[in-house]
N, C-alpha and C positions, 0 to 999 in steps of 0.2 A: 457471504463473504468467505475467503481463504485467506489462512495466516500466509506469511511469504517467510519462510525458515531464515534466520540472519546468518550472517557468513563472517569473513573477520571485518571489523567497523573499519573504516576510512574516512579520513577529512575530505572534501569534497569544494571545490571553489565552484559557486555559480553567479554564475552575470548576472547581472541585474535586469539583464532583459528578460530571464528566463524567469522570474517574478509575475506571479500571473495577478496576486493579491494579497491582500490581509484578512482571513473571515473573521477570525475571535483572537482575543490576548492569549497567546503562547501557539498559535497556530498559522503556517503560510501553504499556499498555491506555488506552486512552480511546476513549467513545464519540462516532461523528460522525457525519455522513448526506453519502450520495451520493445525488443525485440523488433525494433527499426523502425517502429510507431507510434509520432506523437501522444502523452499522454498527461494530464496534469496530475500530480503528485499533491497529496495534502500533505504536508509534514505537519505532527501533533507531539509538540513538546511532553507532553502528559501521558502520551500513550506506551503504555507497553510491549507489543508487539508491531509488528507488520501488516497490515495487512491490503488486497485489493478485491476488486468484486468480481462476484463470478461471472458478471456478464460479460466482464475484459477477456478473465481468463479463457474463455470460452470463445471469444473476438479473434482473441490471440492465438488460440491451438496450443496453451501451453499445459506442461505435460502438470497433473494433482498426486498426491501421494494422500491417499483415505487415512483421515484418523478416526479415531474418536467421536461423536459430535459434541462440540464444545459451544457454551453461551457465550456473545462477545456484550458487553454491555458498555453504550455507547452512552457520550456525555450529558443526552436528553436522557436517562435511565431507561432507554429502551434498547430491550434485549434480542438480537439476532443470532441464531443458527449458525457456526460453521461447519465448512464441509471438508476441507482438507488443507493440503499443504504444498504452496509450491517451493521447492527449491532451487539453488543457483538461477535466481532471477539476474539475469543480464539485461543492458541494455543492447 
């Protein structure tokens, strides 16, 4: 996984079409585009960062900035490797 660096927050209106689902309480699906291609978005109430998987990033050609390697520890208590950092994610 890569963190996605946050930028200044915005409100954001989505359609209701763009509702992809419900998976668990405090979390939803919706679709969105990066960099001009469809992508479904989890938004996780709970979560503290950002993040997407490196397989996108890598799908997508977008540029990483190396940090650190940092533990992401997900809401199953299993722990994942990250590798860097994208920033000014656009759609």
């Amino acid at each position: 996984m890569v963190r996605v660096a946050e930028e200044d927050q915005a409100i954001v209106e989505l359609s209701i079409k763009s509702v992809v689902g419900l998976s668990n309480p405090g979390t939803m699906k919706v679709r969105g585009n990066i960099k001009g291609k469809e992508v479904v978005i989890l938004i996780d109430c709970g979560a503290t960062n950002n993040f997407i998987l490196e397989k996108l990033v890598n799908k997508l050609q977008m540029a990483t900035k190396d940090t650190s390697h940092y533990g992401v520890i997900l809401g199953s208590r299993t722990t994942i490797k990250g590798k860097g950092i994208c920033e000014a994610v656009e759609p």
